[in-house]
C-alpha positions in Angstrom: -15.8 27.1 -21.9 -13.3 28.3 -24.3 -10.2 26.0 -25.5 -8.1 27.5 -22.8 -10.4 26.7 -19.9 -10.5 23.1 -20.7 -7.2 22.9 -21.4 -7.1 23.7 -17.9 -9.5 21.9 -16.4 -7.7 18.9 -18.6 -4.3 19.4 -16.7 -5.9 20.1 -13.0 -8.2 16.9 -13.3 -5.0 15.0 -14.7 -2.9 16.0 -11.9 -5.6 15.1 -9.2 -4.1 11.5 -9.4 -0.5 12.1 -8.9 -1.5 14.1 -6.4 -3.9 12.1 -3.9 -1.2 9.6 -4.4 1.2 11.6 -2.6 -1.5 12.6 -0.1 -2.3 9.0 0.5 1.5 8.3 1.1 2.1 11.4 2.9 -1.2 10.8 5.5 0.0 7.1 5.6 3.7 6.9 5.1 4.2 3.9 7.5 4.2 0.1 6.2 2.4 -3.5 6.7 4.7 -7.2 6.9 3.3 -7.8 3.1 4.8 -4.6 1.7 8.0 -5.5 4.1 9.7 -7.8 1.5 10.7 -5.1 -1.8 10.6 -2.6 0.6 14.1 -4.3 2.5 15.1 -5.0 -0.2 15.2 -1.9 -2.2 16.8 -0.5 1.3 19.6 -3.1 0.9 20.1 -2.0 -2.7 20.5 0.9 -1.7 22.7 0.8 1.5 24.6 -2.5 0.4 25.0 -2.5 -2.8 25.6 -5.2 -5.3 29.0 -7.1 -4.3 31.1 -8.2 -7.1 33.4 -10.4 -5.3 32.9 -12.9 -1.8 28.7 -12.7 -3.0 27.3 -15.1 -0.8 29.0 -14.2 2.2 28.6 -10.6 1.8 25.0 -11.1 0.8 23.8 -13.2 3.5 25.4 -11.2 6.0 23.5 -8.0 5.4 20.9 -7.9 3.1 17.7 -8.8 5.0 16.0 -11.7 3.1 18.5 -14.2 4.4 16.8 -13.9 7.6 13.4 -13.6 6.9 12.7 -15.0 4.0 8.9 -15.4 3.6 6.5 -17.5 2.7 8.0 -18.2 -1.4 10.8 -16.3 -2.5 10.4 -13.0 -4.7 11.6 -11.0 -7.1 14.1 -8.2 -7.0 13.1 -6.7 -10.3 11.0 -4.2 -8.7 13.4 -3.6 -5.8 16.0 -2.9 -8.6 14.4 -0.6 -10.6 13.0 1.2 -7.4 16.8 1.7 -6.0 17.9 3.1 -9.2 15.3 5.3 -9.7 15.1 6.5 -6.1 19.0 7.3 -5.8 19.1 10.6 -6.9 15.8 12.1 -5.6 17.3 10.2 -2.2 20.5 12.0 -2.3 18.7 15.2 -2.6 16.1 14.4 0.1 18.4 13.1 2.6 18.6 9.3 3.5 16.0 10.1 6.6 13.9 10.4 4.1 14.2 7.3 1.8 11.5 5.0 2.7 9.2 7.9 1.2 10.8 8.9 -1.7 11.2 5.3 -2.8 7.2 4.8 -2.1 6.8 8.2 -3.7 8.8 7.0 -6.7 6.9 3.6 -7.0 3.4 5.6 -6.4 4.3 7.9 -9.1 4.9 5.6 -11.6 1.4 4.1 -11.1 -0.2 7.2 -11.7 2.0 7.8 -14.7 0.5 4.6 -16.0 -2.8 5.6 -14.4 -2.6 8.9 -17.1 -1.3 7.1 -19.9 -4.8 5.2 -19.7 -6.9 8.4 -19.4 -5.2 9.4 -22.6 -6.3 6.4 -24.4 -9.8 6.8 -23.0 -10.0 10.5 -24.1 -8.3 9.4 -27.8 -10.9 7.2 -27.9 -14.2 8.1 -26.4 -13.5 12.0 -26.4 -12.4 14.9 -23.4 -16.1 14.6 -21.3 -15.6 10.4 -21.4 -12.1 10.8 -20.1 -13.0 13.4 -17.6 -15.6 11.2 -16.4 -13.0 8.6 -15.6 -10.7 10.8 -14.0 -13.5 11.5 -11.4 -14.6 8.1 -11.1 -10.6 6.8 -10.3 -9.5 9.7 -8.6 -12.9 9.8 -6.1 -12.2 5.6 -5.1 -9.7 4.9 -2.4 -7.8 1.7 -2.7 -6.1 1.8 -6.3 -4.9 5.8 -4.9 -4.0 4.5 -1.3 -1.9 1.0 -2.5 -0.4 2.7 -5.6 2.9 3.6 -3.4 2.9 -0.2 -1.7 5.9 -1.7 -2.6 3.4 -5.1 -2.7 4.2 -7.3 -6.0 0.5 -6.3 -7.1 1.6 -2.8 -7.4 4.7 -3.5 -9.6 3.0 -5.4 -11.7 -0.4 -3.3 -11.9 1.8 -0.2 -14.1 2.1 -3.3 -16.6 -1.3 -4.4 -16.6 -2.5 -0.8 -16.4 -0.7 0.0 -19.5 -1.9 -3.2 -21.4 -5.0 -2.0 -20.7 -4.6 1.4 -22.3 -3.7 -0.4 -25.4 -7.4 -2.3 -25.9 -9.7 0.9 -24.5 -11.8 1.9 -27.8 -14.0 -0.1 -30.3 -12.3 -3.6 -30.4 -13.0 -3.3 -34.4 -10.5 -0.6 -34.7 -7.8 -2.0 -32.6 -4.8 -2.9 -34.3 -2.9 -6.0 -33.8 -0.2 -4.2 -32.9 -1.9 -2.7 -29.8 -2.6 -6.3 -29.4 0.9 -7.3 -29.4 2.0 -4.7 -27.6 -0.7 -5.6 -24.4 0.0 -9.1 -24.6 3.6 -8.5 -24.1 3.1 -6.1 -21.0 0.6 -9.2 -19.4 3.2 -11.4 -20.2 6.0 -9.6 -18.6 3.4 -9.2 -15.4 2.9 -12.6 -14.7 6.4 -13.9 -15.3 8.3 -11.8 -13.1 5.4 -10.4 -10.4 2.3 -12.4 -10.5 1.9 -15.7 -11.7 -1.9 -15.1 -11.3 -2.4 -12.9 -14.0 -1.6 -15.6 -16.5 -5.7 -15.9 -16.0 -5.7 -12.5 -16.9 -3.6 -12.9 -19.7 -5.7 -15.9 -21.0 -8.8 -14.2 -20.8 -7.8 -10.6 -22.5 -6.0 -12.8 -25.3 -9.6 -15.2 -25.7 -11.4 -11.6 -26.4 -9.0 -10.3 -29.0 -9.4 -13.2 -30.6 -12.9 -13.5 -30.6 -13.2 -10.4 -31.3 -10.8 -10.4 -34.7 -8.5 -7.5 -33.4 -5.5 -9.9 -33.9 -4.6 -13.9 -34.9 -2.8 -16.6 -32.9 -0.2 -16.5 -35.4 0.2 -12.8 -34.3 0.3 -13.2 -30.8 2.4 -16.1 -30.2 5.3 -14.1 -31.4 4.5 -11.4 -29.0 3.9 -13.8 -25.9 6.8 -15.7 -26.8 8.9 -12.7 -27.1 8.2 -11.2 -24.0 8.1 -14.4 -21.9 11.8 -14.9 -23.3 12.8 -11.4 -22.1 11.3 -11.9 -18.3 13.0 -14.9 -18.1 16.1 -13.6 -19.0 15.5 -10.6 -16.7 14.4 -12.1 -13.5 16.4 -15.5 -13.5 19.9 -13.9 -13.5 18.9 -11.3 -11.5 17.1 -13.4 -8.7 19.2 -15.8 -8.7 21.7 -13.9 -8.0 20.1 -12.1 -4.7 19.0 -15.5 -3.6 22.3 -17.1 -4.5 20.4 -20.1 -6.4 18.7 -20.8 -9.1 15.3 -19.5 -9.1 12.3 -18.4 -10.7 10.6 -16.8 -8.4 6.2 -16.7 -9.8 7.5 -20.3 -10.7 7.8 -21.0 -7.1 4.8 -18.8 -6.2 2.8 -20.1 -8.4 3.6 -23.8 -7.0 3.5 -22.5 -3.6 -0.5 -21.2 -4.1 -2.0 -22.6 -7.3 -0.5 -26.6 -6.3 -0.1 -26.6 -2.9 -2.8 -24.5 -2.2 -1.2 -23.2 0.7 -2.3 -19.6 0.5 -5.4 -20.8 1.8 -3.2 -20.8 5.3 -3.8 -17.4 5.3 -7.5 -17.3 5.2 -10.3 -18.6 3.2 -13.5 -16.7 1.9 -16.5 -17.7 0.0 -16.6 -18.2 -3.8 -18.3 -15.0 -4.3 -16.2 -12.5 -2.0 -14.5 -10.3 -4.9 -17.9 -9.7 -6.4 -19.8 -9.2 -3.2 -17.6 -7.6 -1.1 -13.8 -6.7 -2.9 -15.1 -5.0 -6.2 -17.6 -2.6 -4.7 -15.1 -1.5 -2.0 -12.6 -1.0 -4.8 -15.0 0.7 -7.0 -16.5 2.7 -4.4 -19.0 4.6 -5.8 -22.3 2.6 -5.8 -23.8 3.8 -8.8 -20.7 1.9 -10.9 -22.4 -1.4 -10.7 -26.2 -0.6 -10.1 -26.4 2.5 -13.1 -22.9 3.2 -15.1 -21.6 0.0 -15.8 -25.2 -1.6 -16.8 -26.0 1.2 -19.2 -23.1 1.4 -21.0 -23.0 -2.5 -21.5 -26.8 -2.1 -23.0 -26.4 0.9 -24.5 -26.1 0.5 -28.3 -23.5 3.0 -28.9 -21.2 2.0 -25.9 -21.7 -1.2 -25.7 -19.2 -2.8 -27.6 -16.4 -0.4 -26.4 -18.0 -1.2 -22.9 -18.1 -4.6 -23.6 -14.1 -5.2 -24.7 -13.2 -3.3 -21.3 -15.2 -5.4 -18.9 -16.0 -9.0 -20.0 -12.3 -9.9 -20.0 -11.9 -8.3 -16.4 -14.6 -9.8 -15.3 -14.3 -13.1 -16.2 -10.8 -12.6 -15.0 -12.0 -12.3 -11.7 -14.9 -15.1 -11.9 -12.1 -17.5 -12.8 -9.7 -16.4 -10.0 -12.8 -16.5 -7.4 -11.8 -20.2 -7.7 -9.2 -19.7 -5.3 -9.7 -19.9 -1.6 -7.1 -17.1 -0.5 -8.6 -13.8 -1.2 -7.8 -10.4 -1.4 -9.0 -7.3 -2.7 -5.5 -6.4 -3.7 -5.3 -9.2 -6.0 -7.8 -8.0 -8.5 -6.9 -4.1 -8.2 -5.9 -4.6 -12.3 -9.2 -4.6 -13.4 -10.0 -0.8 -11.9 -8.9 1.1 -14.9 -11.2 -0.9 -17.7 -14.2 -1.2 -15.5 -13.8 2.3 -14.3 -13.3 3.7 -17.5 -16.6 1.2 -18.3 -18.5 3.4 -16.0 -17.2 7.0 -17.1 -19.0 5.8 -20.7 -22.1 5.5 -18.6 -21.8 8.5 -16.9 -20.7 10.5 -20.1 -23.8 9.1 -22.3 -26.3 10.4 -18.9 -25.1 13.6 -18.2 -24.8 14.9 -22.1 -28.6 14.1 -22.2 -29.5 15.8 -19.0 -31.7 18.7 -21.3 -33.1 16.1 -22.9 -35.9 15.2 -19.8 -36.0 15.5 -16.2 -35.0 11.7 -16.4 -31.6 12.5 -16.8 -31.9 16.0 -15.1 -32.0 13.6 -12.0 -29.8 11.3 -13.1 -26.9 14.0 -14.0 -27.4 15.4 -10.4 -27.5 11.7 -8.2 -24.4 11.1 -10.4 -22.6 14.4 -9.3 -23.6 13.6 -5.6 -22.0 10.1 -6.3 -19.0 11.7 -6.9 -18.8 14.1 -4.1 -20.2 11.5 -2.0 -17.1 8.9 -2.9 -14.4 11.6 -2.5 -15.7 12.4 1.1 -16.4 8.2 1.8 -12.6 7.8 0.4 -11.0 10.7 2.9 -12.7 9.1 5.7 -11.3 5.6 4.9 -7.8 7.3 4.3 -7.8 8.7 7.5 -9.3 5.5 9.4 -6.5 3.5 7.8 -3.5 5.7 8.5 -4.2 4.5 12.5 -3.5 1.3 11.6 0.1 1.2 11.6 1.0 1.6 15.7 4.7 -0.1 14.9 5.8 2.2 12.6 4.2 4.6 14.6 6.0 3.5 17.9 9.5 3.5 15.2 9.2 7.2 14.4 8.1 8.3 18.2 10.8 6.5 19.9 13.8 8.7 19.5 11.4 11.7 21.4 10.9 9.0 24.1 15.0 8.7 23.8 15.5 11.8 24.4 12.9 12.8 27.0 13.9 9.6 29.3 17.6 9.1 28.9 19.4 9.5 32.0 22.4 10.5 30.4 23.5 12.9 28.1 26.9 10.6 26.8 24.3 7.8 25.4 25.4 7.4 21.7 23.9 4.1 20.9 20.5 2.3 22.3 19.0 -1.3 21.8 16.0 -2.0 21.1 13.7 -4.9 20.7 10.6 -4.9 18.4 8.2 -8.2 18.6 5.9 -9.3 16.1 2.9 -7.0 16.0 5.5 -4.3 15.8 7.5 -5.5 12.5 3.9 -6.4 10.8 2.4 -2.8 11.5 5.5 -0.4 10.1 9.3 -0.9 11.6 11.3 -1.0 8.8 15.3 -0.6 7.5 14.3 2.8 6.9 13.1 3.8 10.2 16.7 2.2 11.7 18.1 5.3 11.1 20.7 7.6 14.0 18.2 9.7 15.3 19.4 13.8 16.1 19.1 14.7 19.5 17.3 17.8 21.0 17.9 18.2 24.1 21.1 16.1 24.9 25.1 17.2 25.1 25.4 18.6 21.5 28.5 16.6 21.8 26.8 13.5 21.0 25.0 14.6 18.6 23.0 11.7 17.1 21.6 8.7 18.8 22.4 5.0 17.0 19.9 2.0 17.1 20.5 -1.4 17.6 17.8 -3.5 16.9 16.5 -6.9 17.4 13.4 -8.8 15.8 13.8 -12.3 17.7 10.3 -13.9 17.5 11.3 -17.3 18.4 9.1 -18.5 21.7 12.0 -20.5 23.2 14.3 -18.1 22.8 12.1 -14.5 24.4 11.7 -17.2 27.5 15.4 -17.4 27.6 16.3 -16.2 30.8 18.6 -12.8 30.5 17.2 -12.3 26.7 15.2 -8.9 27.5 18.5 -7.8 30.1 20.6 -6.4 26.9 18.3 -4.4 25.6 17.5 -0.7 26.6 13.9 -0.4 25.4 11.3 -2.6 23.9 8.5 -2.3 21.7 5.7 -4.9 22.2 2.1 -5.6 22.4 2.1 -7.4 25.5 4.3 -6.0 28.4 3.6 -8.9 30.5 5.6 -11.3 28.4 9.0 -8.8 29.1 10.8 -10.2 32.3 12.6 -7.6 34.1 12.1 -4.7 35.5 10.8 -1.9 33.0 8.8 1.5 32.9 6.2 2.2 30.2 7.6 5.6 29.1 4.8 5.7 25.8 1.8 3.9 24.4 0.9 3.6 20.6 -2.5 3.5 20.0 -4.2 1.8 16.9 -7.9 1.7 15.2 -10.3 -0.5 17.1 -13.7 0.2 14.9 -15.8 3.4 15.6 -17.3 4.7 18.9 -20.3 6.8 19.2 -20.0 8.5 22.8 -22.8 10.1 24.8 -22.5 12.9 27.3 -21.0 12.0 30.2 -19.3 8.5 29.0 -15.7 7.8 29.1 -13.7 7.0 26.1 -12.1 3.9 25.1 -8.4 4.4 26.8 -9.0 6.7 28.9 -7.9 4.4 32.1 -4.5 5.0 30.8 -1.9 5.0 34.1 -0.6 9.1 34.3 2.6 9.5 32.9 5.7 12.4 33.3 4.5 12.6 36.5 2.0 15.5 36.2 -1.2 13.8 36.6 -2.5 13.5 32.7 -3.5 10.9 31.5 -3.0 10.9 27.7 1.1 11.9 28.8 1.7 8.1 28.1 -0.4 8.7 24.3 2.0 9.3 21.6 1.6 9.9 18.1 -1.8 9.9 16.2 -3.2 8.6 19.0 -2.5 11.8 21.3 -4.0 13.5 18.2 -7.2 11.6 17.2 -7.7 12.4 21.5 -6.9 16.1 21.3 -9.7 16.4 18.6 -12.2 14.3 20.3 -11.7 16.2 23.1 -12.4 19.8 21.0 -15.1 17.9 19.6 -17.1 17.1 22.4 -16.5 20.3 23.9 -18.4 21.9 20.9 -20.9 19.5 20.8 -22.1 18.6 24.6 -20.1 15.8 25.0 -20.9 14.3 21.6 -18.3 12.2 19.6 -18.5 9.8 16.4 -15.2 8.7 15.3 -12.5 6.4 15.5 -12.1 4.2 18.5 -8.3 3.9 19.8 -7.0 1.4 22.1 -3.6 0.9 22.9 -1.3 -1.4 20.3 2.1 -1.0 21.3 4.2 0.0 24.7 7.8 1.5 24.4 9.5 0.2 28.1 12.4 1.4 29.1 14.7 -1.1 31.5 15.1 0.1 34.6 18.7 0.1 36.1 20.2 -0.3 39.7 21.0 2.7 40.8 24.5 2.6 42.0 25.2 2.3 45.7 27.0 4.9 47.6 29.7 4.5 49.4 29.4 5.6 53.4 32.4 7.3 55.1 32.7 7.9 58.9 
């Protein structure tokens, strides 16, 4: 291959991550109650503003944290920089679409970082290392799918990304300004986004220093430095969107680390990253049983090898301590260990004339590849059905303006529950919503929505009589008299159907009045069903895929109709 074709073949495999990140977002645009908090409050920013003048009344008023507050207060760093960047791409796409160009924004920026590491690993291993790597991180499906999540992980994993980038090479060779420079981006990490990664940041720092690549007198400079500057960032800032004093990882790191209240939300045993979360994040399984191994005892990777995965790991191992876990919490560590296992890979498949050895080796690892690409598409599109309340958001002007009984209605409330707002409704999707088939004369239809969840209060008698529709989980809790005029379905595991068998909803009440059952079905529901359907008929009445059973019901209140007066 001349200079040209891998030039090329450079700028296509570079431009494979940007890309499946904006396939992720596009396949799965919708939104769970962790991403909820940055992503209100970038839509605040943006809508609101920043008042001036009257703050705290103006502030608590609108902007959406006042309400619901969380567990431990955040940062509006991200949400900041997000709004800023987002407002001109915005004002080109058209406020309907906001909630994805602000993902696509944050998403982008991930992958930015994401190719600013490939860089390093191909200025420092060579082109075949660094396309090994792009392979290997473009082929798994977590890092790709959560890199446009406004989650306080993903803000801070550009940081921790780029810290990386600075340490990828022999650690003999790496100067202490590259040290400095990573310290300072770990630093800034777990000041203002996650106190966690001060384990992280203790454990890279122990290597440099073991390692000779820099001194303490060096580095306390740099953490110093950069510890001042997120301080001075996120405490005026925050405490000015909180309207109190406040350090927010402070209070996080209180909150989880002290308290140990995380643990509220779930415990798993000691060794769940390394058993279970790792080797779903790094999904192909020849990483830990060939690539990784290898390179560590190969002579002439291991110490490159070495410096990118014994500070990760032991990262993790310490972090395993606590009883709260998630996979997203150790997404930093994908870039080192997966540029770990592209040194592995490189060092096999460069040998494969050498015997048939690594003739068979080259061609299991290819496979690998493939294989992880198609395992990661499948996951991708398993995942995008589990978001029924954003689903339910985006379908419910249709239902508007299919069921309205009159063409003058202009504005429409609407009650969400719980499941709803954890599984997609945002501020974004509270948007006027065009009509199609109503008097052009009112044009648009406006929302007015409520996201009571207070038991006393949904028993209140006369609560669910001011509302037009609803969206929740469990109709029978809605007193009144109401009409199911759609059903969301969601992802309830994987069904294997025989000839002859029924499918998992398919008892579904007939709806429009025509007799069809999947009438009610809306969304990816009706669509996962259409292809079942086309499935089965090619196959005999054969179907493995995803089962569906219903999440959410729009209702729609039924009103009196009005008497008529009789003349004689």
């Amino acid at each position: 291959m001349g200079k040209t074709g891998e030039a090329v073949l450079d700028t296509l495999l570079s431009l494979t991550i940007p890309a499946l990140v904006i396939l992720h977002l596009i396949i799965a645009p919708y939104t769970k109650v962790e991403e909820s908090f940055n992503l209100q409050a970038t839509h605040d920013i943006l809508v609101y503003g920043t008042p001036t003048s009257d703050v705290h009344r103006r502030l608590s008023a609108r902007y959406d944290h006042f309400d619901f507050p969380g567990a431990v207060p955040r940062t509006f760093i991200g949400s900041v920089l997000l709004a800023g960047l987002s407002q001109p791409f915005i004002y080109l796409a058209g406020f309907r679409h906001a909630q994805l160009v602000v993902r696509a924004v944050l998403g982008l920026s991930n992958a930015g970082a994401l190719l600013v590491f490939k860089s390093r690993v191909k200025q420092a291993f060579g082109k075949p290392t660094a396309r090994w790597y792009t392979l290997l991180q473009a082929s798994q499906f977590h890092v790709l799918f959560y890199a446009s999540r406004t989650l306080p992980n993903m803000f801070a994993f550009a940081l921790t990304t780029l810290a990386f980038a600075q340490l990828v090479g022999d650690p003999r060779t790496i100067s202490a300004g590259r040290c400095r420079v990573a310290i300072g981006f770990f630093t800034y990490a777990t000041a203002v986004f996650r106190s966690e990664l001060a384990i992280l940041l203790t454990t890279t720092t122990l290597y440099t220093l073991l390692m000779g690549c820099t001194t303490i007198r060096r580095i306390i400079p740099a953490f110093l430095g950069s510890f001042a500057f997120s301080l001075l960032a996120s405490v005026p800032v925050d405490s000015y969107f909180w309207q109190k004093p406040i350090w927010p990882e402070l209070w996080g790191f209180y909150y989880n680390a002290i308290l140990g209240s995380s643990s509220e939300w779930g415990v798993s045993p000691w060794h769940s990253y390394f058993t279970s979360a790792l080797p779903k994040i790094m999904i192909n399984p020849l990483t830990w049983t060939v690539l990784i191994p290898y390179a560590l005892f190969n002579k002439s990777t291991r110490l490159s090898a070495q410096c990118l995965t014994f500070p990760s790991l032991l990262f993790v191992a310490i972090y395993s301590i606590q009883p709260h876990k998630e996979a997203r919490f150790i997404f930093y560590v994908a870039p080192p260990l997966t540029a770990a296992a592209a040194l592995g890979a490189n060092y096999i498949f460069t040998r494969r004339a050498k015997s048939v050895i690594y003739v068979v080796a080259s061609l299991a690892l290819a496979g690998s590849v493939v294989l992880s690409f198609v395992g990661s598409t499948g996951m991708l599109m398993l995942s995008s059905l589990n978001y029924p309340g954003g689903e339910a958001l985006s379908q419910l002007g249709s239902v508007i303006d299919m069921t309205s009984p009159s063409p003058d209605v202009k504005t429409v409330t609407v009650h969400t529950d719980v499941l709803s707002c954890m599984t997609g409704v945002t501020l974004f999707g509270q948007l006027a919503y065009p009509k199609k088939t109503l008097n052009p004369a009112a044009d648009t239809v406006s929302f007015v929505f409520d996201k009571s969840e207070k038991p006393a209060l949904l028993q209140t008698p006369g609560f669910w009589g001011k509302f037009d529709y609803v969206m929740v989980e469990d109709p029978s809790r809605v007193t009144g008299s109401w009409e199911t005029v759609g059903v969301v379905e969601g992802f309830a595991g994987v069904e294997l159907l025989k000839p002859g068998a029924e499918a998992a909803g398919s008892d579904l009440e007939p709806g429009n009045g025509n007799g069809n059952k999947n009438d009610l079905v809306l969304g990816r529901g009706a669509l996962v069903r259409r292809v079942r359907d086309a499935v089965r008929k090619l196959t005999g009445g054969w179907w493995i895929g995803p089962r569906m059973e219903p999440k959410i019901q729009i209702l729609k209140r039924l009103r009196a109709a009005p008497r008529k007066e009789v003349t004689e």
